[in-house]
N, C-alpha and C positions, 0 to 999 in steps of 0.2 A: 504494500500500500504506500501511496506517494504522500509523502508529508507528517508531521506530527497528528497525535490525533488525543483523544480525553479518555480519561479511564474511568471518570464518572459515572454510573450508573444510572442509563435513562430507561429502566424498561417499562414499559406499561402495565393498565391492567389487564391480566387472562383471566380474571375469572366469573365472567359473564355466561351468561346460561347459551349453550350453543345450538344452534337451531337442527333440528333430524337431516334435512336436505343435506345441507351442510354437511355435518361430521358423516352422513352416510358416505357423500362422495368423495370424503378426505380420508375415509376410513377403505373405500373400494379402492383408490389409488394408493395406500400401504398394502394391502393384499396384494395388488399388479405387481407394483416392485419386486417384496418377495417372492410371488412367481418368478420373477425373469429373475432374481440374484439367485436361487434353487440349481436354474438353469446355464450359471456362470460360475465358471472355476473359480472360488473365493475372492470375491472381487475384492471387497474389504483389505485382501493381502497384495492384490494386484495394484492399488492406490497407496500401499505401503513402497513395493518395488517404486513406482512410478515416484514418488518425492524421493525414496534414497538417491534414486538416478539423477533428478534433475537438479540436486543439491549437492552433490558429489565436488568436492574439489576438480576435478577435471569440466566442468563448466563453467570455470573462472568465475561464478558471481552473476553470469548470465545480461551480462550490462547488453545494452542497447545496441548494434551497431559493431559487436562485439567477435572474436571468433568461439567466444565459450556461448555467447547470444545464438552463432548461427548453427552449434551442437546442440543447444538443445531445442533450436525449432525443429534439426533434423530428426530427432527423437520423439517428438511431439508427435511430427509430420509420419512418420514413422508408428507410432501406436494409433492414430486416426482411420491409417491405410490397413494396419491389422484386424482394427475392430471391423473393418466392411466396409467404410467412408470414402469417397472423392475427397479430395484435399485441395483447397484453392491458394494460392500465394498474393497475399494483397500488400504490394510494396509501396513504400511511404518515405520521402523525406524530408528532415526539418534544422532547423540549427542551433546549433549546441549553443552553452554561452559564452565561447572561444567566437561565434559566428560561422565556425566550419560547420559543413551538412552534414549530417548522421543519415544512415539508411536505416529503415526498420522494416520489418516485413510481420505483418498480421499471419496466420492461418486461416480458413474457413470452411468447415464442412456444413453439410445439407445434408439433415433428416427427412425425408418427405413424410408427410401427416396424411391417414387412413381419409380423411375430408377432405373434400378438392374445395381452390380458392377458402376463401376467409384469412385469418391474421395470422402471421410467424412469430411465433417469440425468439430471441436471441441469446444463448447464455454463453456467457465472457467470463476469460481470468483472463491475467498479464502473467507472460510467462517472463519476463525481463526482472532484473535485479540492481544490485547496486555496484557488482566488479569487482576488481580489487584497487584496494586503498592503501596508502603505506605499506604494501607490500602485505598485506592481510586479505583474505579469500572473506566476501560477506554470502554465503552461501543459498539466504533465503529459502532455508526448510520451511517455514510457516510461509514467508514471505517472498514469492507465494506458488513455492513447488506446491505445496498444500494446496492449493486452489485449480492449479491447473488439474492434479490429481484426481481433486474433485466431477472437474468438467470431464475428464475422460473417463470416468465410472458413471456419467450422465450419459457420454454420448453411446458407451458399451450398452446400457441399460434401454436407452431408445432405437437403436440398432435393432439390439433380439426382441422387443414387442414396439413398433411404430409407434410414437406419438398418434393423436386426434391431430392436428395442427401442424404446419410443418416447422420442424427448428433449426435453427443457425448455430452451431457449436461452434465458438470462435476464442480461440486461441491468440490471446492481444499483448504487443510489444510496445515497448517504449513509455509504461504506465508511471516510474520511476522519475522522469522527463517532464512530466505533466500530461500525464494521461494521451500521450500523442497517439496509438494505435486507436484509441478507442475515438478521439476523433477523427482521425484519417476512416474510420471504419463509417463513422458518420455522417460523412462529409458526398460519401462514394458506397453507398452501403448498397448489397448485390439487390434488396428489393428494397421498394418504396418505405420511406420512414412510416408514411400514415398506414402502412400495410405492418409495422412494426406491432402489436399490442403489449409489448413486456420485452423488458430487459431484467435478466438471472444474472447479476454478477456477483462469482465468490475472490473472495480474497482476504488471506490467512483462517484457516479451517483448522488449525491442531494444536493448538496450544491455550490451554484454559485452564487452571488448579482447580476453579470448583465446575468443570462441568457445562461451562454455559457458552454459548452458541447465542448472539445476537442476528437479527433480522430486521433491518433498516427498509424504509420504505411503505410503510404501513401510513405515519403519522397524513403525509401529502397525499396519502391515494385509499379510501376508505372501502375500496373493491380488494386491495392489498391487503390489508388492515384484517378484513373479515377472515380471509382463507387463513392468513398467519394465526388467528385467534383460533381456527379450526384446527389449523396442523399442528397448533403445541402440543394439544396432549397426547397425539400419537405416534412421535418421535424421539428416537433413544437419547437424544441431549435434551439438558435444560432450553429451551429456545425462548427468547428475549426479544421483545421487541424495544427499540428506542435510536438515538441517536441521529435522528433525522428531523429535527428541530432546532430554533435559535436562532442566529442571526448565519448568512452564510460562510462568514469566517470563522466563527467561532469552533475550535480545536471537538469539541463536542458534539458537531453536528456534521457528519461522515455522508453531507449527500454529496459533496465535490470531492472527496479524499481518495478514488479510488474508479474505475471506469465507468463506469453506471452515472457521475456524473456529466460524461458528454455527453449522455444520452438523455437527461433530466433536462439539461440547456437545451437539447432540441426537443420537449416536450411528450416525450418518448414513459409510459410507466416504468418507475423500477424496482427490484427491489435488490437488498444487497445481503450476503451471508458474510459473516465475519467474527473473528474475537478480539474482544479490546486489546490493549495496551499488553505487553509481557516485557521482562528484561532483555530477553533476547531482541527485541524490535528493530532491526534496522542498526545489528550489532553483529561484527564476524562470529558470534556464539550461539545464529541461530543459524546451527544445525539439525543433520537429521539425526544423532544423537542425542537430541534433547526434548525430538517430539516424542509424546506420550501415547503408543500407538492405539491405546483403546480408547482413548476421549477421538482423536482423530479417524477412525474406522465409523464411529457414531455418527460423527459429522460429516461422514463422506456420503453414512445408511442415509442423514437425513436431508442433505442435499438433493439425492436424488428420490427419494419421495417425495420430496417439496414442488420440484421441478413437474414431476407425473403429476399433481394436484393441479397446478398454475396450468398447465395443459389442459388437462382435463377440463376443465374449467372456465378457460380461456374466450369463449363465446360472452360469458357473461361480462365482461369487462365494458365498463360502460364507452362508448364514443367522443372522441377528442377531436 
Protein backbone atom coordinates (compact mmCIF):
# COMPACT_ATOMS: atom_id res chain seq x y z
CA UNK A 1 0.00 0.00 0.00
CA UNK A 2 1.32 3.45 -1.11
CA UNK A 3 1.68 5.96 1.65
CA UNK A 4 1.38 6.19 5.41
CA UNK A 5 -1.82 5.16 6.69
CA UNK A 6 -3.93 5.04 10.62
CA UNK A 7 -4.20 2.37 12.87
CA UNK A 8 -7.07 3.62 14.57
CA UNK A 9 -9.92 1.61 14.69
CA UNK A 10 -12.96 2.71 12.52
CA UNK A 11 -15.05 -0.25 12.31
CA UNK A 12 -18.72 -0.15 12.32
CA UNK A 13 -21.60 -1.43 13.59
CA UNK A 14 -22.58 -5.48 12.53
CA UNK A 15 -24.85 -6.18 14.41
CA UNK A 16 -28.13 -5.31 12.85
CA UNK A 17 -30.67 -7.99 12.21
CA UNK A 18 -29.88 -9.32 8.71
CA UNK A 19 -32.57 -9.76 6.26
CA UNK A 20 -33.33 -13.83 4.95
CA UNK A 21 -32.71 -12.74 1.18
CA UNK A 22 -29.71 -11.44 2.08
CA UNK A 23 -27.79 -13.83 4.27
CA UNK A 24 -29.56 -16.71 2.16
CA UNK A 25 -27.43 -15.44 -0.94
CA UNK A 26 -24.28 -14.79 1.20
CA UNK A 27 -24.76 -17.92 2.65
CA UNK A 28 -25.39 -19.95 -1.09
CA UNK A 29 -22.15 -18.08 -2.21
CA UNK A 30 -19.90 -19.60 0.84
CA UNK A 31 -21.23 -23.04 -0.14
CA UNK A 32 -20.19 -22.37 -4.04
CA UNK A 33 -16.79 -21.43 -2.89
CA UNK A 34 -16.27 -24.47 -0.93
CA UNK A 35 -17.43 -26.44 -3.62
CA UNK A 36 -14.91 -25.30 -6.05
CA UNK A 37 -11.82 -25.10 -3.06
CA UNK A 38 -13.11 -29.25 -2.50
CA UNK A 39 -12.27 -29.34 -6.12
CA UNK A 40 -8.66 -27.58 -5.90
CA UNK A 41 -5.52 -28.95 -4.67
CA UNK A 42 -5.34 -26.80 -1.34
CA UNK A 43 -5.56 -23.64 -2.58
CA UNK A 44 -5.03 -22.15 0.83
CA UNK A 45 -1.40 -23.79 0.47
CA UNK A 46 -1.17 -22.77 -3.15
CA UNK A 47 -1.48 -18.68 -1.84
CA UNK A 48 1.04 -19.64 0.72
CA UNK A 49 3.65 -20.97 -2.24
CA UNK A 50 2.51 -17.85 -4.31
CA UNK A 51 3.62 -14.98 -1.60
CA UNK A 52 6.91 -17.02 -0.43
CA UNK A 53 7.69 -16.77 -4.26
CA UNK A 54 6.90 -13.28 -4.94
CA UNK A 55 8.75 -12.10 -1.65
CA UNK A 56 11.72 -14.15 -2.16
CA UNK A 57 14.86 -12.12 -2.17
CA UNK A 58 15.58 -12.87 -5.73
CA UNK A 59 12.61 -10.40 -6.71
CA UNK A 60 14.72 -7.59 -5.44
CA UNK A 61 11.75 -5.69 -3.75
CA UNK A 62 9.77 -5.91 -6.91
CA UNK A 63 10.19 -1.84 -7.58
CA UNK A 64 8.51 -0.58 -10.53
CA UNK A 65 10.30 -0.60 -13.70
CA UNK A 66 12.58 -2.93 -12.18
CA UNK A 67 14.40 -6.39 -13.31
CA UNK A 68 13.09 -8.02 -9.94
CA UNK A 69 9.57 -5.96 -11.18
CA UNK A 70 9.73 -7.66 -14.43
CA UNK A 71 10.31 -11.42 -12.56
CA UNK A 72 7.64 -11.37 -10.92
CA UNK A 73 5.18 -10.14 -13.42
CA UNK A 74 6.62 -13.06 -15.28
CA UNK A 75 5.53 -15.34 -12.58
CA UNK A 76 2.39 -13.61 -12.07
CA UNK A 77 1.88 -13.81 -16.00
CA UNK A 78 2.92 -17.31 -15.43
CA UNK A 79 0.34 -18.67 -12.65
CA UNK A 80 -2.71 -16.63 -14.77
CA UNK A 81 -1.65 -18.84 -17.93
CA UNK A 82 -1.72 -22.01 -15.49
CA UNK A 83 -4.81 -21.47 -13.87
CA UNK A 84 -6.72 -21.41 -17.74
CA UNK A 85 -6.42 -17.58 -18.34
CA UNK A 86 -5.45 -15.38 -21.54
CA UNK A 87 -3.16 -12.86 -20.05
CA UNK A 88 -3.08 -9.26 -21.53
CA UNK A 89 0.07 -6.85 -21.03
CA UNK A 90 -1.12 -3.21 -20.41
CA UNK A 91 2.07 -1.01 -20.67
CA UNK A 92 2.27 2.40 -19.01
CA UNK A 93 4.79 5.10 -18.75
CA UNK A 94 5.30 8.00 -16.20
CA UNK A 95 8.04 9.90 -14.52
CA UNK A 96 9.99 9.32 -11.68
CA UNK A 97 10.86 12.20 -9.53
CA UNK A 98 14.40 12.39 -11.20
CA UNK A 99 11.97 13.30 -14.21
CA UNK A 100 13.34 10.13 -16.07
CA UNK A 101 10.38 7.63 -17.45
CA UNK A 102 9.68 4.56 -15.62
CA UNK A 103 7.90 1.77 -17.73
CA UNK A 104 5.37 -0.30 -15.83
CA UNK A 105 3.36 -2.86 -17.29
CA UNK A 106 -0.36 -3.84 -15.77
CA UNK A 107 -1.51 -7.68 -16.27
CA UNK A 108 -5.06 -8.41 -17.40
CA UNK A 109 -7.17 -11.47 -17.48
CA UNK A 110 -10.99 -12.07 -18.44
CA UNK A 111 -13.20 -14.32 -16.73
CA UNK A 112 -16.35 -14.51 -18.94
CA UNK A 113 -19.73 -14.54 -16.66
CA UNK A 114 -22.49 -17.41 -17.38
CA UNK A 115 -24.89 -13.88 -18.33
CA UNK A 116 -24.27 -12.23 -21.43
CA UNK A 117 -23.97 -8.39 -21.44
CA UNK A 118 -24.63 -6.47 -18.10
CA UNK A 119 -21.62 -5.19 -15.62
CA UNK A 120 -17.99 -6.40 -15.10
CA UNK A 121 -16.42 -6.12 -11.83
CA UNK A 122 -12.61 -5.68 -11.65
CA UNK A 123 -10.44 -7.12 -8.81
CA UNK A 124 -6.83 -5.45 -8.44
CA UNK A 125 -3.71 -5.84 -6.27
CA UNK A 126 -0.37 -4.16 -7.13
CA UNK A 127 2.08 -6.45 -7.47
CA UNK A 128 5.08 -3.74 -7.21
CA UNK A 129 7.00 -2.86 -4.16
CA UNK A 130 9.55 -0.63 -2.78
CA UNK A 131 13.25 -2.27 -4.17
CA UNK A 132 16.13 -2.04 -2.59
CA UNK A 133 17.32 0.80 -0.34
CA UNK A 134 20.62 1.19 1.22
CA UNK A 135 21.44 -1.90 0.15
CA UNK A 136 18.55 -3.63 2.02
CA UNK A 137 15.87 -6.08 0.03
CA UNK A 138 12.18 -4.52 1.37
CA UNK A 139 10.46 -7.77 0.23
CA UNK A 140 6.69 -6.86 0.79
CA UNK A 141 5.36 -10.29 2.08
CA UNK A 142 2.07 -8.42 3.23
CA UNK A 143 2.86 -5.70 1.15
CA UNK A 144 1.59 -6.86 -1.19
CA UNK A 145 2.62 -10.53 -2.23
CA UNK A 146 -0.38 -11.17 0.03
CA UNK A 147 -2.77 -9.51 -2.10
CA UNK A 148 -1.68 -10.59 -5.31
CA UNK A 149 -1.87 -14.08 -3.72
CA UNK A 150 -5.19 -13.38 -2.82
CA UNK A 151 -6.24 -12.27 -6.49
CA UNK A 152 -4.86 -15.59 -7.95
CA UNK A 153 -6.87 -17.81 -5.49
CA UNK A 154 -9.85 -15.54 -6.83
CA UNK A 155 -9.00 -15.93 -10.21
CA UNK A 156 -8.34 -20.15 -9.62
CA UNK A 157 -11.64 -20.17 -7.95
CA UNK A 158 -13.61 -18.29 -10.88
CA UNK A 159 -11.99 -20.26 -13.44
CA UNK A 160 -13.26 -23.83 -12.01
CA UNK A 161 -17.02 -22.46 -11.58
CA UNK A 162 -17.78 -19.17 -13.86
CA UNK A 163 -18.74 -16.04 -12.23
CA UNK A 164 -22.71 -14.68 -13.08
CA UNK A 165 -21.00 -11.53 -14.55
CA UNK A 166 -17.83 -11.22 -16.28
CA UNK A 167 -14.49 -10.33 -14.26
CA UNK A 168 -11.40 -8.55 -14.85
CA UNK A 169 -8.40 -10.04 -12.79
CA UNK A 170 -5.82 -7.41 -12.94
CA UNK A 171 -2.68 -7.64 -11.62
CA UNK A 172 -1.51 -3.60 -11.15
CA UNK A 173 2.06 -2.06 -11.03
CA UNK A 174 3.42 0.98 -10.05
CA UNK A 175 0.90 1.24 -6.87
CA UNK A 176 4.01 2.29 -4.62
CA UNK A 177 4.57 5.48 -7.32
CA UNK A 178 1.03 6.78 -6.66
CA UNK A 179 -1.13 4.28 -7.78
CA UNK A 180 0.12 4.61 -11.56
CA UNK A 181 -1.00 1.13 -12.95
CA UNK A 182 -4.37 1.47 -11.49
CA UNK A 183 -4.69 4.78 -13.21
CA UNK A 184 -3.09 3.82 -16.45
CA UNK A 185 -5.79 0.81 -16.07
CA UNK A 186 -8.35 3.75 -15.84
CA UNK A 187 -7.57 5.94 -18.04
CA UNK A 188 -7.53 2.94 -21.07
CA UNK A 189 -9.42 0.34 -19.37
CA UNK A 190 -10.38 -2.98 -21.85
CA UNK A 191 -14.21 -2.20 -21.33
CA UNK A 192 -16.20 0.99 -20.78
CA UNK A 193 -15.83 2.41 -17.13
CA UNK A 194 -19.85 2.84 -16.94
CA UNK A 195 -19.90 -0.98 -17.84
CA UNK A 196 -17.52 -1.17 -14.62
CA UNK A 197 -20.10 -2.00 -11.48
CA UNK A 198 -17.33 -2.66 -8.71
CA UNK A 199 -13.95 -2.58 -8.15
CA UNK A 200 -12.34 -5.65 -5.51
CA UNK A 201 -9.09 -4.36 -4.48
CA UNK A 202 -6.85 -6.38 -1.88
CA UNK A 203 -3.93 -5.05 -0.53
CA UNK A 204 -1.93 -6.59 2.41
CA UNK A 205 -4.20 -9.64 3.58
CA UNK A 206 -1.73 -11.55 6.35
CA UNK A 207 -0.78 -9.84 8.91
CA UNK A 208 -3.01 -9.19 11.85
CA UNK A 209 -2.39 -10.32 15.83
CA UNK A 210 -5.91 -10.40 16.66
CA UNK A 211 -7.45 -11.74 13.67
CA UNK A 212 -9.02 -8.93 11.85
CA UNK A 213 -9.59 -8.33 8.30
CA UNK A 214 -10.83 -4.70 7.48
CA UNK A 215 -13.35 -3.89 4.42
CA UNK A 216 -13.24 -0.38 3.26
CA UNK A 217 -15.81 0.89 1.07
CA UNK A 218 -19.03 0.40 2.64
CA UNK A 219 -19.23 3.97 4.55
CA UNK A 220 -19.80 5.80 0.51
CA UNK A 221 -21.74 3.17 -1.04
CA UNK A 222 -24.71 1.76 1.11
CA UNK A 223 -25.37 -1.40 -1.73
CA UNK A 224 -21.48 -2.04 -0.31
CA UNK A 225 -22.26 -1.58 3.16
CA UNK A 226 -25.24 -4.17 3.06
CA UNK A 227 -23.48 -7.24 1.46
CA UNK A 228 -20.34 -6.47 3.95
CA UNK A 229 -22.93 -6.42 6.83
CA UNK A 230 -24.17 -9.92 5.34
CA UNK A 231 -20.69 -11.47 4.74
CA UNK A 232 -19.22 -10.92 8.20
CA UNK A 233 -20.67 -13.51 9.99
CA UNK A 234 -19.83 -16.10 7.47
CA UNK A 235 -16.22 -15.69 7.00
CA UNK A 236 -13.27 -17.27 8.87
CA UNK A 237 -11.67 -13.75 9.92
CA UNK A 238 -12.98 -11.04 12.11
CA UNK A 239 -14.05 -8.75 9.19
CA UNK A 240 -14.30 -4.93 9.81
CA UNK A 241 -15.70 -2.40 8.31
CA UNK A 242 -14.39 1.35 8.44
CA UNK A 243 -11.69 3.50 7.30
CA UNK A 244 -13.29 5.08 4.50
CA UNK A 245 -14.31 8.26 6.10
CA UNK A 246 -13.00 11.92 7.08
CA UNK A 247 -11.42 14.34 5.23
CA UNK A 248 -9.42 12.89 2.05
CA UNK A 249 -6.06 13.35 3.44
CA UNK A 250 -6.43 12.26 6.45
CA UNK A 251 -3.96 9.07 7.30
CA UNK A 252 -7.21 7.24 8.58
CA UNK A 253 -9.24 7.34 5.70
CA UNK A 254 -7.60 4.52 3.07
CA UNK A 255 -10.20 5.53 0.08
CA UNK A 256 -6.96 7.06 -1.83
CA UNK A 257 -4.05 4.92 -0.06
CA UNK A 258 -4.11 2.04 -2.37
CA UNK A 259 -5.65 1.39 -6.06
CA UNK A 260 -9.20 1.23 -5.77
CA UNK A 261 -8.68 4.93 -5.36
CA UNK A 262 -8.28 5.66 -9.11
CA UNK A 263 -11.18 4.09 -9.47
CA UNK A 264 -13.29 6.11 -6.69
CA UNK A 265 -11.93 9.40 -8.73
CA UNK A 266 -13.45 8.01 -11.76
CA UNK A 267 -16.76 7.38 -9.94
CA UNK A 268 -16.37 3.69 -10.29
CA UNK A 269 -17.93 1.55 -6.76
CA UNK A 270 -15.37 0.00 -4.54
CA UNK A 271 -14.40 -1.77 -2.05
CA UNK A 272 -11.17 -2.53 -0.46
CA UNK A 273 -9.68 -5.79 1.60
CA UNK A 274 -6.92 -4.96 3.85
CA UNK A 275 -5.09 -4.94 7.41
CA UNK A 276 -4.03 -1.88 9.38
CA UNK A 277 -0.85 -0.79 10.27
CA UNK A 278 1.95 -3.60 11.48
CA UNK A 279 5.61 -3.19 12.32
CA UNK A 280 6.63 -4.66 9.54
CA UNK A 281 4.87 -2.00 7.15
CA UNK A 282 6.98 -0.66 4.59
CA UNK A 283 10.19 -2.01 6.55
CA UNK A 284 12.94 -4.62 4.95
CA UNK A 285 11.27 -7.17 7.95
CA UNK A 286 8.28 -7.73 6.11
CA UNK A 287 8.98 -10.96 5.01
CA UNK A 288 7.49 -14.16 4.29
CA UNK A 289 8.99 -15.29 7.55
CA UNK A 290 6.86 -13.22 9.51
CA UNK A 291 3.41 -13.87 7.94
CA UNK A 292 1.27 -15.81 10.01
CA UNK A 293 0.05 -18.43 7.64
CA UNK A 294 -3.24 -19.39 9.34
CA UNK A 295 -4.61 -15.70 9.82
CA UNK A 296 -3.41 -15.35 6.01
CA UNK A 297 -5.11 -18.67 4.52
CA UNK A 298 -8.41 -17.19 6.22
CA UNK A 299 -8.01 -14.20 4.58
CA UNK A 300 -7.37 -15.42 1.26
CA UNK A 301 -10.87 -18.26 2.25
CA UNK A 302 -12.44 -14.92 2.79
CA UNK A 303 -11.49 -12.90 -0.03
CA UNK A 304 -12.67 -15.16 -2.24
CA UNK A 305 -16.03 -15.61 -0.81
CA UNK A 306 -16.46 -12.12 -0.77
CA UNK A 307 -15.77 -11.69 -4.40
CA UNK A 308 -18.41 -14.98 -5.36
CA UNK A 309 -21.03 -12.72 -3.13
CA UNK A 310 -20.35 -9.14 -4.90
CA UNK A 311 -20.85 -11.37 -8.05
CA UNK A 312 -23.50 -12.90 -7.25
CA UNK A 313 -25.06 -10.06 -6.47
CA UNK A 314 -23.99 -7.63 -8.63
CA UNK A 315 -27.25 -6.82 -10.73
CA UNK A 316 -28.40 -5.23 -7.72
CA UNK A 317 -26.06 -2.41 -7.48
CA UNK A 318 -27.91 0.55 -7.83
CA UNK A 319 -27.08 2.89 -11.35
CA UNK A 320 -24.54 5.65 -11.44
Amino acid sequence: MSGLRGVRGAGSDQGRPLGFAMRHAVLAALFSVLAVSSALAAPGDKAVEDIRILSADDMQGRLVGSPGGAKARAYIDGRLREIGLTVVEQPFIFKGRDGKPISGVNLIARVDGTAKGGKAMVVTAHYDHLGIQDGQIFNGADDNASGVAGLLAVAEGFKAAPPKHTVYIVALDGEETGLRGARAFVETPPVSLADIALNVNFDMLSKNAKGELYAAGGSPNAWVKARLDALAPTVPVTLKQGHDTGKADDIDNWTFQSDHGAFAKAGVPWVYFGVEDHPEYHKPTDDFATVPQDFFKRAVATVVVATRAFDDQLDGLPAR
